[in-house]
C-alpha positions in Angstrom: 68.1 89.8 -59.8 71.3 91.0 -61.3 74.0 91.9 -58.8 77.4 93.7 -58.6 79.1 90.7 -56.5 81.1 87.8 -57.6 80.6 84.5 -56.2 83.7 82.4 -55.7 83.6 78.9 -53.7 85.5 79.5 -51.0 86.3 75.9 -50.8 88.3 76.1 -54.1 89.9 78.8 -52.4 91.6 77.5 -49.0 92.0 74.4 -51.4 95.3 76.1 -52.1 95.9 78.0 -48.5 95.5 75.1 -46.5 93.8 74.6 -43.2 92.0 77.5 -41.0 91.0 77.8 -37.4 87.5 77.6 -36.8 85.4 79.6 -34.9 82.2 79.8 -33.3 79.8 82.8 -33.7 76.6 83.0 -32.1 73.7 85.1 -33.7 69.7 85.6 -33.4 68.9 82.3 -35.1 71.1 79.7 -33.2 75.2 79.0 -33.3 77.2 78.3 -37.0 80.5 77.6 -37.0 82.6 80.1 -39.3 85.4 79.5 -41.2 88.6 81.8 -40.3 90.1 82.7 -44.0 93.1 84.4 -44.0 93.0 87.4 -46.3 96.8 87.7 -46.8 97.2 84.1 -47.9 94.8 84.3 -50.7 96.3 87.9 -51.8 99.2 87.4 -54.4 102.0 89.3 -53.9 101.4 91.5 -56.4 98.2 92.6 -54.8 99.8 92.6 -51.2 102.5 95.0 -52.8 99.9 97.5 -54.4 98.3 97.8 -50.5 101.1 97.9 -48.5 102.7 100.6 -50.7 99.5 103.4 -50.0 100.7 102.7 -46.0 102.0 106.1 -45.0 106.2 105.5 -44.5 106.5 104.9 -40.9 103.7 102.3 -41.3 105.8 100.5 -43.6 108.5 100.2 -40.9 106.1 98.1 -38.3 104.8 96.3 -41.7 108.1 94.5 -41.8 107.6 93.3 -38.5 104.0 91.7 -38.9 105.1 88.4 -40.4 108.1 87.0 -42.8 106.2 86.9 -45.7 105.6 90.8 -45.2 109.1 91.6 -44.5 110.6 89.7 -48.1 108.0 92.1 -49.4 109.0 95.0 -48.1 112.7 94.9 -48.1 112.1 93.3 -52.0 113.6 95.9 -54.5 110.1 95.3 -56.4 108.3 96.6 -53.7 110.7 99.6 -52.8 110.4 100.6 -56.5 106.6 100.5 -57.0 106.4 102.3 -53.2 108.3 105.2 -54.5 106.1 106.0 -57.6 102.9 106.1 -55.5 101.5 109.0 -55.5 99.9 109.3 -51.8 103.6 109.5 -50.8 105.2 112.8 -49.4 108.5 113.7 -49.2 110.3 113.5 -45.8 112.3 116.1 -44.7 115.9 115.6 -41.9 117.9 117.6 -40.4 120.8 116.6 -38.4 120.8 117.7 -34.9 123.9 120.0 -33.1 125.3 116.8 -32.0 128.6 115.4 -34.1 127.5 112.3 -34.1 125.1 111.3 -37.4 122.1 111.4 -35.7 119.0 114.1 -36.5 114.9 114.2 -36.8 113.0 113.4 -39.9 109.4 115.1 -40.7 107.2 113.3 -42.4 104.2 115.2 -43.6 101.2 112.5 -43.9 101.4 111.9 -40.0 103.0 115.1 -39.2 105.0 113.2 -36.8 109.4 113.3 -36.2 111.4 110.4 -36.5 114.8 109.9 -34.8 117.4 108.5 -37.7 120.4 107.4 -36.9 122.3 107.4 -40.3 124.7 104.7 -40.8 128.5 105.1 -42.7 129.1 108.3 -42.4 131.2 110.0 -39.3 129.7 113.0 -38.8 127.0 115.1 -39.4 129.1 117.8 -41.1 129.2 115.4 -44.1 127.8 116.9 -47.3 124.2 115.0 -48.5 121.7 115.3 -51.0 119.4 112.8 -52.8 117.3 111.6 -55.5 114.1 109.0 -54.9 115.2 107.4 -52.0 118.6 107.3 -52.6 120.7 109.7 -50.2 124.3 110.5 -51.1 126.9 110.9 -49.0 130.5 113.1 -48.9 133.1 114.1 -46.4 134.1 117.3 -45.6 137.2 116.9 -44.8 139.2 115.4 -47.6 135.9 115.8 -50.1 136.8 112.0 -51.3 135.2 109.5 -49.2 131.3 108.9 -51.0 128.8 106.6 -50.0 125.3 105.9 -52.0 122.8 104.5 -49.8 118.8 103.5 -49.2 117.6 104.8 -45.3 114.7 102.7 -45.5 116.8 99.1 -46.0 120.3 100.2 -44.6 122.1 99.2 -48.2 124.4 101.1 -48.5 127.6 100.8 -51.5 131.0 102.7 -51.3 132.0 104.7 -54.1 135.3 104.8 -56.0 137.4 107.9 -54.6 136.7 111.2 -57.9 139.4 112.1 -60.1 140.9 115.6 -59.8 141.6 117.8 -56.3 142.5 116.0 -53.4 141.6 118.7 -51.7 139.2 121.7 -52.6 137.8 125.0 -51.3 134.0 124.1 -51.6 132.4 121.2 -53.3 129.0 120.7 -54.4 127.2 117.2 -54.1 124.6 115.6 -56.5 122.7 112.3 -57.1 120.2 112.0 -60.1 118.4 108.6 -60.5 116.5 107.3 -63.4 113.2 105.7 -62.3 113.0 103.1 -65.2 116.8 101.9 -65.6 117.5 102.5 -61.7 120.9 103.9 -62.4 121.8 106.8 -61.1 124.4 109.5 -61.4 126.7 111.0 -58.9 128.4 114.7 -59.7 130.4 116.2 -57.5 131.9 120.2 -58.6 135.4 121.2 -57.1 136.3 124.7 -56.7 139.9 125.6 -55.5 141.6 129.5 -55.9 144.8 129.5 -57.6 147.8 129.4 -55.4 148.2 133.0 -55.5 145.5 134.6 -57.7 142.4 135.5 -55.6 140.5 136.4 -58.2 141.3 132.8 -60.4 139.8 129.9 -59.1 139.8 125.9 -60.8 136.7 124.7 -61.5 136.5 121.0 -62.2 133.1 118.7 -62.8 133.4 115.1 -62.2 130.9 112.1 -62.7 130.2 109.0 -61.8 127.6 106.8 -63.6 126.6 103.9 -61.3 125.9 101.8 -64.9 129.6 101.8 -65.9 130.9 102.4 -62.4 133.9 104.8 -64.1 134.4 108.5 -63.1 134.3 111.1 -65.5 135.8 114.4 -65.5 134.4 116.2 -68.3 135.5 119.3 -67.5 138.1 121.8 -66.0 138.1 125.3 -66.3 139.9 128.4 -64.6 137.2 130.9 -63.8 138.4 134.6 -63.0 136.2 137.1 -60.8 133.8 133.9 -60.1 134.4 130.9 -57.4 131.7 127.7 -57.3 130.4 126.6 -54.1 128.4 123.7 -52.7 124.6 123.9 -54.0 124.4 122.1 -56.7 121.8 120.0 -58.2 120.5 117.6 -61.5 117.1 118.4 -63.4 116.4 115.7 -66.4 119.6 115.5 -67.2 121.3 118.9 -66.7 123.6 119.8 -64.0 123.4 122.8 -62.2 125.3 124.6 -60.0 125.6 128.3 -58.0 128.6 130.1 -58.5 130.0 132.9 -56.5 131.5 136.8 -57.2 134.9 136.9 -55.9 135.0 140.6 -56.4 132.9 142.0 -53.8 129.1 142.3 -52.6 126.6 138.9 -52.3 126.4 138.2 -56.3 125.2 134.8 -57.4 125.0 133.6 -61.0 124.0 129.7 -62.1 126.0 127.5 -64.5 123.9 124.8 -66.6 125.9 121.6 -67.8 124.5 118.7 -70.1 125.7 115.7 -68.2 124.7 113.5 -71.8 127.1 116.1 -73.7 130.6 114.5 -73.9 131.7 118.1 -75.2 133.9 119.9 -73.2 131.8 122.9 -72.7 134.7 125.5 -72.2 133.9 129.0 -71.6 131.3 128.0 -68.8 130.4 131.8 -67.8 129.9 133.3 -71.8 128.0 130.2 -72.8 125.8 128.4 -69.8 125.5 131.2 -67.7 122.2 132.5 -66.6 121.7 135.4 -63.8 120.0 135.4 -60.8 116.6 136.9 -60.2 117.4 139.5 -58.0 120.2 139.8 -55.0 120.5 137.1 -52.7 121.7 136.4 -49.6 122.2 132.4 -50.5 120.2 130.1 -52.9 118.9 127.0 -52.6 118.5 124.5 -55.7 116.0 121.6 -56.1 114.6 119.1 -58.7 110.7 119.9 -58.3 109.6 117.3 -61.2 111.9 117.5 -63.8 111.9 121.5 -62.8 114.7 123.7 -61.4 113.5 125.6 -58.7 115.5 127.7 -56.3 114.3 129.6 -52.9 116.6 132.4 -52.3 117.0 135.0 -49.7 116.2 138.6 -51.2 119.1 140.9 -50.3 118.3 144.6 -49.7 118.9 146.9 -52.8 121.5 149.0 -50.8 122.8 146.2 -48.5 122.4 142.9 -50.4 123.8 141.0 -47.4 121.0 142.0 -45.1 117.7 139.1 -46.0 114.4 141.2 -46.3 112.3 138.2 -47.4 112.3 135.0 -49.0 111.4 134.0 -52.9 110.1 130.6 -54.5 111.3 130.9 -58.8 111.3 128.4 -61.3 113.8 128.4 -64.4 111.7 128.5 -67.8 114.2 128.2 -70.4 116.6 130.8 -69.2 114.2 132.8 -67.8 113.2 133.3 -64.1 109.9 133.4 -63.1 108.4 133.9 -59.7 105.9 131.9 -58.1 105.6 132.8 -54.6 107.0 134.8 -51.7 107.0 134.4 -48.1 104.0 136.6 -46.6 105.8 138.3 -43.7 103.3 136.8 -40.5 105.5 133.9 -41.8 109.2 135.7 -42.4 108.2 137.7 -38.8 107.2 133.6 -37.4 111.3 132.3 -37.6 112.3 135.0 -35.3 115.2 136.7 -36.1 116.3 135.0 -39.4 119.9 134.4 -40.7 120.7 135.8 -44.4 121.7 131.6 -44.9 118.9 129.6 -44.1 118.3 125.5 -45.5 115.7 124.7 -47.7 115.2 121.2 -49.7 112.4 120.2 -51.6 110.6 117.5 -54.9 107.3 117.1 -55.6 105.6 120.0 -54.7 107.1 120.0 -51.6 109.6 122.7 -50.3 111.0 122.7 -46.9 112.8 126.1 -45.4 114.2 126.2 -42.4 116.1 128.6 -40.3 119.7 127.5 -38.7 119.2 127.6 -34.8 115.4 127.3 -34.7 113.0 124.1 -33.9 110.3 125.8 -36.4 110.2 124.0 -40.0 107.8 126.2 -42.8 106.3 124.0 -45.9 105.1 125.5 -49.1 102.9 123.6 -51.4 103.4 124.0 -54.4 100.3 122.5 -55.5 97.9 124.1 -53.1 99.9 126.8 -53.5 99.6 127.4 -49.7 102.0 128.1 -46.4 102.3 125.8 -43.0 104.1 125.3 -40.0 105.6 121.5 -39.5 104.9 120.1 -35.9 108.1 121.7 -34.0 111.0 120.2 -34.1 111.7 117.5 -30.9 114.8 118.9 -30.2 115.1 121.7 -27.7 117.0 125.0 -28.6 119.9 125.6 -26.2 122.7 128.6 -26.1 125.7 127.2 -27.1 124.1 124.7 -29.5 121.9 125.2 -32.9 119.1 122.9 -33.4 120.2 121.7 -37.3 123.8 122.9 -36.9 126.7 122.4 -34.6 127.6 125.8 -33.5 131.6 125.1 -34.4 130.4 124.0 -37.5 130.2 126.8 -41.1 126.7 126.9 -42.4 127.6 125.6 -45.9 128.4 122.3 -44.5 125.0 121.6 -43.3 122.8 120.8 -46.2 119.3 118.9 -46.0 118.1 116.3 -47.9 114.9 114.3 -49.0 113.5 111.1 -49.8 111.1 109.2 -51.2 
């Protein structure tokens, strides 16, 4: 009869793989002696990669360890490419702890599990971070100058050239945009400094480095009046963008949009690429959600915009905000008492929000369009320390970050 198997002689076979063990297996009928065939020696590579890269994240850590031939694969820049396009993989999420030194807790959400990471390069964890599939950026915060672009998962890590402009700046936000099929990636970092003198004035410079030509650009420098930029920035299929700040009073954002393919100078940043908020906020969060800007925000009260009376999920269509979820309040009511500045990150449909000084870390899906605690933080609250924050430390300083 016809069958769905495949017959191969297995003696063609270990032809090529060379000599097995043997091993005796007694059944019903009497003893046979049954060859050992090594499954991984008759996989190609190619095959091996494919089945390795479905092993949830941490797995991939101990698969390393099982055998040389494993870890060329997995340390292979092949592999770490076709591992970050599968789709079974999720998002982790760190935070650093309140210690100074670079060490924090990272989530991952298929094992529901925390990881102690102990980052390498980088000083402290007051440094300024983001990232872009699987490749975590890294800035000072003292001199804003000192950049590093590295892999967690392999420890390669590459110094950048010190950016153009400022020495020193007021805020400064950090991003990292890579393209999956060229692998190049972009770096973008927006200085803000106030006129010596002028509170209300502040220079506003963008400046970017393209890891293809390995050259900082700065594009553009402008003096905006009444507005100040700030350190939440990120890049959305090739558009910048960036929160900016009212200097004149109250808790007003607005968002700037910047083509980083333009070479135009794009002057006149708040009449032409401005776009308003969707309500008053407390603080705003921005993340690349495929290929989508989304921002999480804090709704300020309509007669104290300062005071946070719930969270928002909106996603930019065009110029246009539109709303796709809020916070039920058994959740809001779950954090405790909750600071108007909170962290969030998120890609994929993945977002993270959590609130500075508590263990508890909330996830929305975006796809399931449903709400869930993370497994509580490791790391145990204490009264002169902030889990995710050094207590010395401004909030704005502390920003989260995600890999693939």
């Amino acid at each position: 009869e016809e069958t769905s198997w495949v017959s191969y002689c297995l003696d063609d076979i270990t032809r090529d793989v060379g000599d097995f063990n043997k091993f005796s297996e007694s059944n019903g009928e009497g003893d046979k002696e049954i060859m050992e065939v090594s499954m991984d020696l008759i996989l190609p590579d190619d095959l091996l990669e494919r089945i390795l890269a479905y092993l949830p994240v941490a797995s991939i850590f101990k698969a390393g360890s099982v055998c040389k031939r494993w870890y060329e694969i997995v340390c292979s820049r092949r592999f770490l490419w076709s591992f970050s396009r599968v789709v079974s993989q999720k998002p982790w999420y760190f935070m650093f702890t309140s210690s100074d030194e670079p060490i924090g807790y990272a989530y991952d959400p298929v094992l529901r599990k925390w990881y102690s990471i102990d980052l390498r390069h980088i000083e402290k964890s007051s440094w300024f971070i983001t990232s872009s599939c699987g490749l975590v950026c890294f800035m000072d915060n003292d001199r804003r100058s000192e950049l590093y672009v590295c892999n967690p998962i392999t420890h390669c890590c590459k110094r950048l050239e010190e950016p153009p402009g400022l020495k020193f700046s007021d805020y400064s936000a950090l991003a990292i945009s890579v393209n999956r099929t060229s692998h190049n990636y972009k770096v973008s970092v927006v200085k803000s400094k106030q006129v010596p003198g002028d509170f209300l004035q502040w220079d506003l410079s963008i400046h970017v480095y393209d890891s293809e030509t390995m050259m900082w650009m700065s594009p553009l420098t402008e003096v905006l009046t009444g507005w100040r930029g700030g350190d939440e920035s990120v890049t959305c299929d090739g558009v910048l963008y960036f929160l900016i700040y009212s200097t004149g009073g109250g808790n007003r954002h607005g968002l700037i949009t910047y083509n980083l393919s333009s070479r135009s100078s794009h002057k006149h940043l708040l009449t032409k690429n401005s776009i308003s908020v969707p309500c008053p906020l407390t603080c705003g969060r921005l993340m690349n959600l495929k290929k989508k800007l989304v921002m999480v925000g804090g709704i300020g009260r309509q007669d104290r915009p300062d005071i946070i009376k719930g969270i928002g999920i909106w996603v930019l269509n065009g110029t246009e905000w539109q709303e796709i979820a809020r916070m039920p309040h058994k959740f809001f009511q779950g954090f405790g008492e909750f600071d108007d500045v909170f962290a969030s990150s998120g890609t994929d449909d993945l977002i993270y929000i959590q609130n500075y000084g508590a263990p508890a870390l909330l996830i929305f899906d975006m796809h399931q369009n449903q709400w869930k605690w993370s497994q509580k933080c490791p790391v145990a609250k204490r009264e002169d320390q902030r889990c995710g924050i050094n207590s010395n430390t401004p909030p704005h300083v502390q920003l989260r970050f995600m890999w693939r």
